[in-house]
Each structure stands twice: as structure tokens, then as C-alpha cells.
C-alpha positions, 0 to 999 in steps of 0.5 A: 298286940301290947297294951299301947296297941290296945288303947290306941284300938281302944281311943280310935274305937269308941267314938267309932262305936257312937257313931255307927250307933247314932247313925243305924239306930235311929230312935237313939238318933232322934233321942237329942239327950241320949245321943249325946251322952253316947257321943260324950261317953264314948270320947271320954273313954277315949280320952281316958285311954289317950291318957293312959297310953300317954302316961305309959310312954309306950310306942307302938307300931302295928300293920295288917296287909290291905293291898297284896302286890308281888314282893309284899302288901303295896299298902297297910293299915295299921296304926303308929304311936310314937310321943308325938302321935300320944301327945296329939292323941291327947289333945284331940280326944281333950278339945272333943270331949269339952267340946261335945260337954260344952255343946249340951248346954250351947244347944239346948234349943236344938230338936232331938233329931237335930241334936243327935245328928249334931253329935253323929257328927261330931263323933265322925270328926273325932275318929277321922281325926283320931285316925290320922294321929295315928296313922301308919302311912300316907295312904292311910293318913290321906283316907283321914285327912278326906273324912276330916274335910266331910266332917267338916262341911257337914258340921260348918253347915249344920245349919243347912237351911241358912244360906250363909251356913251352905255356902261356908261349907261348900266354900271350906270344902272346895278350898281345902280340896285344892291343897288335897289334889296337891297332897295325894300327887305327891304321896303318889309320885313319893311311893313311885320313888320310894316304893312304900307308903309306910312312915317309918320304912321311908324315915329309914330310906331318909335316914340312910340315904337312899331316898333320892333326892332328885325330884324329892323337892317337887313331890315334898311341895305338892305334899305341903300344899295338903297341910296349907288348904287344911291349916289355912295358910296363904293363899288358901287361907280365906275358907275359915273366917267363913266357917264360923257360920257354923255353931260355935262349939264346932268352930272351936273343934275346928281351930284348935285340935282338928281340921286346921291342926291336921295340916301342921300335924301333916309336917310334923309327922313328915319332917324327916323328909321335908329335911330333905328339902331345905328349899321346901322348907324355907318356902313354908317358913317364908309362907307361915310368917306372912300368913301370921302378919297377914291374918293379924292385919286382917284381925285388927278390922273385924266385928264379929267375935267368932272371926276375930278368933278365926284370923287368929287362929290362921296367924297362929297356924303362921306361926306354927309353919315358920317355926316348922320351916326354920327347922324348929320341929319342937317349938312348932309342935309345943305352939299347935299344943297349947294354942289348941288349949288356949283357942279351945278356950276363947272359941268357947267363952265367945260362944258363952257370950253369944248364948247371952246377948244372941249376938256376934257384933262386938260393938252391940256387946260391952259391960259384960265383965260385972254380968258374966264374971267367970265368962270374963276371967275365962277368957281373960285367961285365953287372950292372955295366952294368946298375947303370950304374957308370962308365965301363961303356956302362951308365953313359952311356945310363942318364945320358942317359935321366935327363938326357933325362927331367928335361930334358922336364919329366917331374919326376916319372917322373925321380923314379921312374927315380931310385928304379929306378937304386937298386932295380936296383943292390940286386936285380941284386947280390942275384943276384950275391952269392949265386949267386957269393960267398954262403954257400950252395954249389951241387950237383954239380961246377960248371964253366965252360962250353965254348968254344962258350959262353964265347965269346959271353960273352967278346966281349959283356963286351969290347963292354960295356967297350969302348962305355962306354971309348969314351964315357969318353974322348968326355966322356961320352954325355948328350943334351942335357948334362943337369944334371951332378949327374945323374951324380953323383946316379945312381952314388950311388944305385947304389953305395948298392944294391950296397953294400945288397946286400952288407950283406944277402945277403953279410955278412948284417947283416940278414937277407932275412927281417927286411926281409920282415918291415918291408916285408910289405905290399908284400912279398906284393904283390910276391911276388902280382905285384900281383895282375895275373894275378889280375886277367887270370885272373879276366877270362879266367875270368869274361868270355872263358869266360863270352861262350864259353858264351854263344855256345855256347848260342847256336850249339847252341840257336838256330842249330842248333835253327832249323836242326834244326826246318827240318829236321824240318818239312820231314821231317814235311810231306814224311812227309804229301805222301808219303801222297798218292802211290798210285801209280794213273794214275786217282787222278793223273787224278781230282787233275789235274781237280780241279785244273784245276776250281778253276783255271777257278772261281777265273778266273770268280768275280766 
């Protein structure tokens, strides 16, 4: 085993470590304090060793026999680091680290007990997701991808004993689980066709031909279904704004470096053989720019903070798909990089704000930017990115996406990511302009956070600024240097929204109700989410619950009532052959003759 292998080991091992610690040794457990100092401990030793391998630029790939078959192991486990899987490594053990800082100081009101569950947690969520960066196969990855979706409804409904927290969780579990069915179909289906799981031996078959494409479309599709439940693309889109029930710190593991990442991560370690499929392809680009408009629409009407950012997120996941689906592989993967600094950033300063004011509404929050002022330039910095304004790391990957997606053809998915640049800038200083600048003033004596806190902030808005200066200097960071008035075009179309924005929520030329008023259509159909969960509830209601009863009569009066009559039968026959016993030698006499008689007659009779 080389060094790569070693830390690879190493990053996927430490949180592992924490998290078999905090879940036998309850004293620790319980200890709150203690058990996150182990959990942040051991996710920052894997993010020293995330670092180093990155550094080193050493791929690896190492595979250990786990399902013997005839002709060689059905199935390995093992790991594989190539520059994409180092990069996410990176990312990953980055956002946990800052993440698992910030939450000592986001939830210093919690109990010892709750605390150190809290963390056992999010221990688990770091290796699932580790482990499926670095997984050697589909098997594997699968085996991750499902611990990522357990870590992800224990900690969106951490807080258990509220109502709403459940259903989130349940609601995010069986969701995502739609798109997993289709996901282990089809690895099953591609190892019936090809005859491994393994990464790189089916890159190989891709590479040389031998992969057959007859059918490879179908299996392709059912694994892309995984990656649209995991990064929420319609029309499985509808479990995230729900799970920001949970607390804030996970809301902002979750968008920015580990459930909704997988599923774009799923395509891009994949993409040899999605290029396969051009069908499959272009259905996910299609799919991704819709997503992205949609969920910017749906943006544009919300109050709570935390799902502003969550329809944000999934309209950056659109965006990540198109560019995917257009064949953009790198702008794709450069977008899911910095978006997960960036959204890492605006998950935690939202959080920062709700410590402050104890509230998520946006409309009881404003005045904050003189009262939280680091608070305010943070998250300035954060809604910039998004917006994609120059020379912010933003800026780059969404150009890239833009110049990727025109540049495949998709003309009109680039015209819907074009409306989407405008529509995020508008909702996004929306937040801003009231919550930091606006006329109305928050309650209580709001303040900026502790250190604990504002560190995590601190270091994401400096790694914001500094990936877009490293761009700037670079020349820029477009795959396949798109046209150049593309740039120009998006930066129009953002400072457009801005100033949009500031038009309305800030000098209040025109009021939020006049422009609910023009757009009223569309408005109540925002506002209903466009009756999705009204579709899904009526579906659960009038097909899931309706087949449960249905099996419910089944079982009660077919299969328990043949039972229950077998069993009353045999109770009445053996009631009547009870009769026949007198208990008298004579009368068993009399029946064994009488029986021995009809066997004679019965030999004789012609």
C-alpha cells in the first residue's frame, strides 16, 4: 500500500473511529463537550490527510475480495482515488469539519446526552460520505449512498419530539428512497451485462467498446434516477425545503458537501458511461434546467430563511445537472466545488442570524446588518457568489455552466438557466435587504455570534474570495471558453435582479404586494409549490392508503379466514371422532373386527 492509500485509510478511518467510540462508550456519549471535541478531532485529522493526498496528486487504487464467485470475486471493497475523488475528499472533510466547530456554539442549550448523539451523527454522516467519494465500485458506493440517506434522517429529525422534524425526516427518507430502487435496478441489470461492478474495469469495457449498448440506455436511466431523489431534481425535488426542520448546521452539511452533493457526484464518477447514453444525457440536462427555474420560482415566494436557501440549493443542483447533461463534465463538477463553499456559508450565517433573533421569518427580521455586522459582510459574501457577481468563485463555475450548456447544444435549457441567474440574484437580495438593511427591526438584542461560530464563517467567505481571486488572476475558469459575451450577458442579468431587489424590498418603489398582485397566477402557484405535495398527498392517500387496505382485507379475511376455518374444522371433526371414544376394551374389540371384515371383503370382491 503506497502513502495515497494510507490517508485515504486514514480520512475514511478517523471519523470511523469517533463514531464507534461515541456509540459504545456511553459516558463519553453522554459527556455533550467531550464528545465533540472527539468528532471534530477526528474529522479534522481527516482533513489534514484529505489535504495532503490532494497535495501529493497520487491516485490510487486498492481492492480486497469480498463475494468469491467462479472466475474471480463477484464484488470488491476497496477504495479509488483519482483528482475527482481528492478534490471531493477535500470538500467533504472541509464543510464536516466547519460544520461540526460551528454547531458547539449553535447548540450550546443542547443536554450532554443530546449533544454527543448529536455528534455520533454526524460522525456517521462524514464516513458514509467519505466512503462514497472513495469507492471502488457501484456495489460499494450503493452501500454509502444508503448510510448517507440513514444519516440523513436521523439528524433532519434530530429533534424527534417535534412533529414537524418527524415527518421531515420520514418525508426525506422515503423520497430519496424512490430514486434508490431505481439506482440498485440498474447497477444490478449493468453487472448482469457487463459482469462486474468495479469502476474502472467498466470505464475499460466503455473505453473499447465492449460494453453493449443495446438496452445500456434503460440501465444508464434507472441509475440516474439514484442521483435525481439524492440531488433533489424534479420531480423528486420536494423532500429539502422540508428538511430544514432539522437544525441549521445540518441543513448546511446537507446542501452543500454531502446528501444533495451525492447525486451529482453519482454522475460524475459515472460519466464514461452516461457518454454511452446521449439520450440519458440530454434527458438529465433537460431535466437539470427545469429544476433550476423551478426552484427559483419557487424561491422568490418564501419566508422562512433556511428554505430560501434550500430552493437555491436545488436550482444549483439544476444547474450542475445541465451542465452534466450538456456534456460539461468539468464545469459541472467546478459548480458542486464552489457552490459547497458558498451554500456552506449561507446555511451558516442563516444559522448566526437565528441564534440572534430565535426566529426563521425574514419579515420579523431587519436592521441587523449595524447589529451583526461580521454576520452581515459573511453572508454578503455568500449571496454574491450565488448571484455569481465578478470576481467571486461563483462567477466562474456558473459562466462555466452557461458556456458548457450553449456549447452542447441545450439552447433552450441555456435560456431557462439565463432566467434562473436573474430570478436567484432577485430572491437571494430579497433575504438580504430585509433581514440586514430593511425597514423593519428584529426583536431582542441581536448580536454576532461566538467564536465557535464566526470562525466557520470567516474561513468559508475567505476560501469564497479566494477561489474566485484565483480564477480572476487565471483568466477565468470557463470550460470550453464559451462565447465571451456569456459573462457579460449573466453579470447583466444578475446586477439586474439586485438592483430589482433593491427597488422593491429596500426603497419600496414598489411594493411585494403590487408585484403579487400582476403576477397572481403564478404567485398562488408558487405560494402551493405548484401543487406537487398536493399531488403526492393525494397519491399517498388514494393509492398507498387505499393497496393497505386492500392487502388489509386480504390478510384479515382471506388468509386468516382460511386459516381460522382450517382451524375450526379440524376443532369440529376432532369434537365428533372424540365421541367414538368409550374407553371400554369390548368396543375397540368390536371396531378392530369390524375393521379387519371390510379389509377381508374389500381384498375378495370381484
Amino acid at each position: 500500500m503506497n502513502d495515497a492509500g494510507t490517508l485515504a485509510l486514514a480520512a475514511l478511518g478517523l471519523p470511523l473511529c469517533a463514531f464507534v467510540l461515541l456509540a459504545v462508550v456511553a459516558p463519553l456519549r453522554r459527556a455533550g463537550k467531550a464528545a465533540g471535541a472527539l468528532g471534530i478531532a477526528a474529522i479534522g485529522g481527516a482533513l489534514v490527510a484529505a489535504l495532503v493526498l490532494w497535495r501529493s496528486g497520487q491516485g490510487v487504487e486498492l481492492a480486497w475480495s469480498w463475494l468469491p464467485a467462479e472466475g474471480g470475486p463477484m464484488a470488491t471493497v476497496g477504495i479509488l482515488v483519482d483528482p475527482v475523488a481528492a478534490v471531493m475528499l477535500v470538500l467533504v472533510a472541509l464543510v464536516s469539519f466547519l460544520v461540526q466547530l460551528y454547531s458547539l456554539g449553535y447548540l450550546e442549550h443542547e443536554t450532554g446526552p443530546a449533544l454527543g448523539r448529536y455528534y455520533a451523527y454526524h460522525s456517521l454522516f462524514a464516513v458514509s460520505m467519505i466512503g462514497l467519494v472513495l469507492a471502488g465500485n457501484f456495489l460499494q458506493m450503493f452501500i454509502f449512498w444508503e448510510l448517507v440517506g440513514l444519516c440523513s434522517y436521523l439528524l433532519i429529525g434530530f429533534w424527534y419530539d417535534k412533529p414537524e422534524a418527524a415527518r421531515a425526516a420520514v418525508k426525506a427518507f422515503w423520497t430519496t428512497k424512490v430514486g434508490d430502487l431505481g439506482f440498485i435496478i440498474g447497477i444490478v441489470l449493468l453487472w448482469g451485462r457487463a459482469g462486474t461492478f468495479t469502476f474502472s474495469e467498466l470505464f475499460k469495457m466503455a473505453g473499447d467498446g465492449t460494453l453493449a449498448p443495446d438496452g445500456l440506455g434503460l440501465v444508464m436511466f434507472l441509475i440516474y434516477l439514484g442521483a435525481v431523489g439524492k440531488s433533489a431534481q424534479f420531480p423528486l425535488h420536494v423532500w429539502l425545503p422540508d428538511a430544514m426542520e432539522g437544525p441549521t448546521p445540518v441543513s448546511a452539511l446537507i446542501h452543500a458537501a454531502t446528501m444533495v452533493a451525492a447525486g451529482v457526484y453519482l454522475v460524475t464518477r459515472a460519466y464514461p458511461l452516461f457518454l454511452l447514453t446521449p439520450d440519458v444525457l440530454a434527458l438529465i440536462g433537460w431535466v437539470g434546467a427545469f429544476t433550476a427555474l423551478l426552484a427559483a420560482v419557487l424561491g422568490l415566494v418564501q419566508a422562512d430563511i433556511k428554505r430560501v436557501l434550500a430552493y437555491s440549493t436545488v436550482s444549483q443542483l439544476g444547474y450542475m445537472m445541465a451542465a452534466l447533461g450538456a456534456g460539461a463534465l468539468g464545469a459541472g463538477f467546478f459548480h458542486l466545488l464552489t457552490h459547497g463553499l458558498f451554500k456552506a456559508l449561507l446555511f451558516l450565517g442563516a444559522g448566526a442570524v437565528i441564534h440572534a433573533v430565535g426566529t426563521n421569518d425574514v419579515w420579523r427580521m431587519g436592521r441587523l446588518g449595524g447589529a451583526m455586522p461580521q454576520t452581515a459582510i459573511v453572508f454578503l459574501v455568500g449571496t454574491l457568489a450565488l448571484a455569481g457577481i465578478w470576481p467571486l468563485a461563483g462567477f466562474f463555475s456558473k459562466d462555466a455552466v452557461l458556456a458548457g450548456v450553449w456549447e452542447g447544444g441545450l439552447t433552450v435549457p441555456f435560456l431557462m438557466l439565463a432566467l434562473t441567474v436573474f430570478l436567484t440574484a432577485f430572491y437571494m437580495f430579497r433575504v438580504v435587504f430585509l433581514v440586514f438593511f430593511g425597514a423593519g427591526r428584529a426583536e431582542g438584542h441581536p448580536h454576532d455570534p461566538p467564536v465557535s461560530m464566526s470562525l466557520p464563517l470567516w474561513t468559508l467567505a475567505g476560501l469564497t474570495v479566494g477561489v474566485g481571486g484565483y480564477f480572476a488572476l487565471r483568466g477565468g475558469g470557463q470550460e470550453g471558453h464559451g462565447p465571451g459575451w456569456i459573462p457579460w450577458v449573466s453579470s447583466a442579468l444578475a446586477v439586474a435582479g439586485i438592483v430589482c431587489a433593491w427597488v422593491t424590498y429596500q426603497k419600496q418603489a414598489v411594493s411585494a404586494e403590487t408585484l403579487a398582485r400582476i403576477f397572481a397566477p403564478l404567485y398562488t402557484a408558487a405560494q402551493r409549490k405548484f401543487w406537487l405535495d398536493d399531488f403526492y398527498g393525494a397519491v399517498y392517500r388514494g393509492g398507498f392508503l387505499a393497496l393497505s387496505r386492500l392487502v388489509g382485507w386480504v390478510d384479515r379475511y382471506l388468509v386468516d379466514g382460511l386459516v381460522n376455518w382450517a382451524s375450526a374444522w379440524t376443532l369440529r371433526v376432532g369434537d365428533r371422532l372424540r365421541r367414538i371414544q368409550t374407553g371400554r376394551a369390548q368396543d375397540y374389540l368390536y371396531g378392530v373386527a369390524f375393521g379387519l371384515l371390510l379389509v377381508i371383503v374389500w381384498s375378495y370382491w370381484p
